[in-house]
N, C-alpha and C positions, 0 to 999 in steps of 0.2 A: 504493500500500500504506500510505504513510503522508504528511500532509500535506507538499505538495513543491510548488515551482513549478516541477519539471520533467515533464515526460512521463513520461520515461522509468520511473521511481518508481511510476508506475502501471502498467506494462508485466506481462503475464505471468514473462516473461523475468528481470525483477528479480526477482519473487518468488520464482521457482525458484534466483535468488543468494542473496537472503536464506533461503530453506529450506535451502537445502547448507551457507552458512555458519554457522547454528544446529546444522544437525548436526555439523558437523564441530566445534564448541564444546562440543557436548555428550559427546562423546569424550574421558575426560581422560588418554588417552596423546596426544592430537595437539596439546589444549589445555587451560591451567589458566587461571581465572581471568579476569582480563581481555587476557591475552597472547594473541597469535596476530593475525593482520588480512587480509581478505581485499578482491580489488577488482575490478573487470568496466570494461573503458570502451567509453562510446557517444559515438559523434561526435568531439566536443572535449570530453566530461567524464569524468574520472577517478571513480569510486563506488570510496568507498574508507572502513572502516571508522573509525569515530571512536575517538581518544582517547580511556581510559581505559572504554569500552563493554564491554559481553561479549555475543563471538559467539555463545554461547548463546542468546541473546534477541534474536537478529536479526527472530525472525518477529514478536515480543510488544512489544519497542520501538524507536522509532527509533534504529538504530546505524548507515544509511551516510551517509556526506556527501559533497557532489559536489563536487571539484575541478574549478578549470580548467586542462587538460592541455595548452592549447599553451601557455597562460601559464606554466605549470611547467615545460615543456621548453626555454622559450627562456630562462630564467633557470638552468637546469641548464647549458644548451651555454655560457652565460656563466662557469660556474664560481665563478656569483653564491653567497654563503654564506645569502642569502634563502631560502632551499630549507628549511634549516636550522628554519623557522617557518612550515609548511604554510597555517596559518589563515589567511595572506597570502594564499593563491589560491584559498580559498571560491569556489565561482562564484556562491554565495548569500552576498553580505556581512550579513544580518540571522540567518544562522543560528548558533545559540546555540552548538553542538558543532566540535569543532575536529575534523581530520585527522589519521590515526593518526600517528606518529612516523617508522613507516615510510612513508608516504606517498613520499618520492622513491625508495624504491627498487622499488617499485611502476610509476613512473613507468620507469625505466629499463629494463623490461623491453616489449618491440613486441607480446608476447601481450594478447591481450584479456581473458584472466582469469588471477589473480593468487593462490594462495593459502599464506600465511606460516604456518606452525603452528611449534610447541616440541613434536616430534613425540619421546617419551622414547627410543625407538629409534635414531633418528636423533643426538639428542644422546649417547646413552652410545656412539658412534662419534666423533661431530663433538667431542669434548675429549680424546682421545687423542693422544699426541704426534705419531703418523705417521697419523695419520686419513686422509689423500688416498690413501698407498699402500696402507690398508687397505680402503678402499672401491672399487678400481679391480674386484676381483673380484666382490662383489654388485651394483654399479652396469654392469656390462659389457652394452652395447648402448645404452644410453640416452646422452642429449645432455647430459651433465653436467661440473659444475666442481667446484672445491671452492673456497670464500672463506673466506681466513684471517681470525680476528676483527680486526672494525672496530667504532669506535661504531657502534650503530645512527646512522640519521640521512643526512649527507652522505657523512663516512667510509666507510662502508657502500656507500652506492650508487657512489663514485667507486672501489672496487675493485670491485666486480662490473661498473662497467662496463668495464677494463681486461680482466677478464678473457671475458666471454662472445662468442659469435657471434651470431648471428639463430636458430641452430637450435638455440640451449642453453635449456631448458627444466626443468631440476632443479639446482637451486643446494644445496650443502651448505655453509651456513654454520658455520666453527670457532666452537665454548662458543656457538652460539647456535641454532642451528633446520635448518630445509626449506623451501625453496622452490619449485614448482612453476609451471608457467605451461602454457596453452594457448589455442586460439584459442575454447574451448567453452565452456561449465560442465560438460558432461560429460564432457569428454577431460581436463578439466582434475582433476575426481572419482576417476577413473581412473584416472591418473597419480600422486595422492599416495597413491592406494593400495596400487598398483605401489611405487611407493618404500617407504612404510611396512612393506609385506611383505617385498621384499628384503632388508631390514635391520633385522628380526627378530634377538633375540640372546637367549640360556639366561638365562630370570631365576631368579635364588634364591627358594625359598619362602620365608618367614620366617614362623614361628608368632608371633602377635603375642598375649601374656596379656591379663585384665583389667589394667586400671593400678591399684597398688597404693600409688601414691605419695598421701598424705592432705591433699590442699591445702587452709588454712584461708582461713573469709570473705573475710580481709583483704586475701589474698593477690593480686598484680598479675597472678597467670593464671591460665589453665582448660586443662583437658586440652584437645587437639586430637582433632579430629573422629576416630575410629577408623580411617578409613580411609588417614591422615598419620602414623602410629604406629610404623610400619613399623622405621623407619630406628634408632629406638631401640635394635631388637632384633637387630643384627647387624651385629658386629664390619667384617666388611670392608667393608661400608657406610660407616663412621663413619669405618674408616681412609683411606677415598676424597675424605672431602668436609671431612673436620675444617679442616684448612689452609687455606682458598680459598676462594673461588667457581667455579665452574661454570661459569656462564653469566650474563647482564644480568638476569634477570627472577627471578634468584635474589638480587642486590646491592639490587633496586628492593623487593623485596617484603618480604625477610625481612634485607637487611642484609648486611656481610660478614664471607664464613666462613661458619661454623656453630658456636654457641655451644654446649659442654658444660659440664654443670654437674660438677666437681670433686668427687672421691668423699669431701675432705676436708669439703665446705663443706654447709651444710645447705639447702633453698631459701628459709629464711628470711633466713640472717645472706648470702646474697647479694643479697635484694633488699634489704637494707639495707645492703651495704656499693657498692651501685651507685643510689642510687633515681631516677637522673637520666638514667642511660642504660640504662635496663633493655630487651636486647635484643627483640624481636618476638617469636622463638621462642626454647625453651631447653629444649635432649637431656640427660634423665637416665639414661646408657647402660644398657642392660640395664629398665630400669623406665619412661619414659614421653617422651614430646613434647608441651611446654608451649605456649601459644599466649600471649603477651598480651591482655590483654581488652582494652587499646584498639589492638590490631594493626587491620591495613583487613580489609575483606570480600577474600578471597580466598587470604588467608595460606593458609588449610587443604590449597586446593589447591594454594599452591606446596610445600609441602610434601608433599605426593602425590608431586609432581612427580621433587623430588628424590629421594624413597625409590623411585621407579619406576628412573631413570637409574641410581643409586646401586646397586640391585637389579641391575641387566645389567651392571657392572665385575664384573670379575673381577679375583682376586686379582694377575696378573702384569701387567696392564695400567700402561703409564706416563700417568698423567694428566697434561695441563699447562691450570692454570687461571688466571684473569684477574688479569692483576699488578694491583699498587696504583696505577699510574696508570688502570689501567682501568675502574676501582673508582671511584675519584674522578671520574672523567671522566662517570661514570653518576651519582652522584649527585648533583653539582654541575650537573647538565645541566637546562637552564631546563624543556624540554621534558616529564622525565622526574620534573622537580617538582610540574607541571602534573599529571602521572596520581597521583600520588600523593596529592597535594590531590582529586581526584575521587575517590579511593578511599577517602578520610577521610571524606568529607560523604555517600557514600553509607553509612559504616557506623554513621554519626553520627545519620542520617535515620530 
């Protein structure tokens, strides 16, 4: 499908991974942006999305890369922290694109197909404080766990292995996503949809106005795309997310918390009295959601993202979101520098 010195690559079989994983990117309750990562293994090679790529465009550009998967597994049973820097076990050391973040927790799992979404449904469960005892009832029949938040990365994979069997095939990850697994692409198709349907929850309508707020020239932002606007316009929204984060790909993308503009302050005399750290996005409640204009490509849809999740809390719901170590720990993360730096130079380009 697309220049490879593997086989496989050219295979039917790939292309019908890369077709489902484009679709399932092109869904933005399963995926925003460049988040989500899907993977297939043949033989000894892990296929597995690249860092900082979007599954969207799996058909139109190159986004898998092949790992080598016994080299990974035996440096994993080592409890080696090499794991930690994927592009180590390329099985193509001249290839330019590196292996998603997730890649070992891909690894960890004995199914042949692998697919991670930031499924909105899912997460407006998975950051609840009792999320496991609340999902015992929609999940009932299925081969499922629940994983408390871990860094992505080693963290990550070293509780999901603790916790799963050989038959556990749907992983709920705490403030962070869904996991699925099967021996198929189509069982495996199947299966996130089964899940995503289960766990279905009453979203609030929110009448969203024209934006009314009159941004001049000068000014360091632009309105957000309309369809990101949401969250502006409704109070229990904003009481849900103001505080914290959410989830990783809310810290990675737009930063932490959620930044509201003060009804004392104007949006001028704020970007002048910060002009150094002027956040990514910024909620002028009731009236609009700013973007920065040098934010990356795909702010708009993390913020979709949020106003989706934020939509399905409801008012009595106890949230708990990602302390300050956890915070830290995402953006100080070599790895997670790395996507961001590719998210620059694509919005750059």
């Amino acid at each position: 499908m697309f220049d490879s010195t593997f086989n496989f690559s050219k295979s039917l079989e790939f292309q019908q991974f890369c077709e489902l994983s484009a679709e399932i990117g092109r869904n933005p309750l399963l995926v925003q942006g460049a988040g989500g990562n899907t993977s297939i293994k043949e033989d000894d090679l892990l296929w597995v999305k690249a860092s900082g790529t979007w599954l969207s465009e799996a058909t139109e550009k190159k986004t898998m890369v092949a790992v080598d998967l016994a080299k990974l597994q035996q440096v994993m049973a080592q409890n080696d922290e090499r794991v930690e820097k994927p592009q180590y076990f390329k099985a193509d050391p001249n290839e330019s694109l590196r292996p998603s973040i997730e890649t070992v927790v891909h690894a960890s799992l004995k199914h042949r197909v692998v697919l991670h979404v930031h499924c909105v449904e899912t997460i407006s469960w998975a950051v609840l404080e009792n999320a496991e005892k609340l999902l015992v009832t929609p999940l009932k029949g299925l081969d499922w766990v629940f994983i408390p938040y871990r860094r992505p990365g080693l963290p990550l994979a070293r509780e999901i292995q603790s916790k799963i069997t050989e038959k556990t095939n749907v992983l709920i990850l705490g403030n962070h996503g869904l996991v699925v697994a099967a021996d198929s692409i189509k069982e495996a198709h199947q299966l996130l949809l089964e899940v995503h349907q289960r766990l279905r929850r009453a979203r609030r309508e929110v009448t969203i106005p024209k934006s009314n707020v009159a941004l001049p020239a000068e000014s360091n932002y632009r309105d957000a795309e309309f369809f990101a606007q949401g969250i502006a316009h409704d109070t229990i929204s904003l009481e849900k997310v103001e505080k914290g984060s959410l989830y990783p790909d809310h810290v990675i993308f737009l930063g932490s918390g959620v930044q509201l503009l003060d009804s004392s302050t104007t949006l001028e005399q704020f970007e002048q009295n910060q002009p150094e750290s002027l956040p990514k996005a910024l909620i002028i409640p009731d009236q609009a959601v700013l973007v920065h204009k040098q934010a990356p490509r795909g702010t708009d849809e993390m913020l979709l993202s949020l106003t989706e999740v934020a939509a399905r809390l409801q008012p009595n719901d106890r949230v708990e979101k990602l302390t300050f170590n956890d915070e830290a720990a995402l953006l100080n993360w070599d790895a997670e520098k790395y996507r961001q730096e590719l998210a620059r130079r694509i919005a750059s380009a």
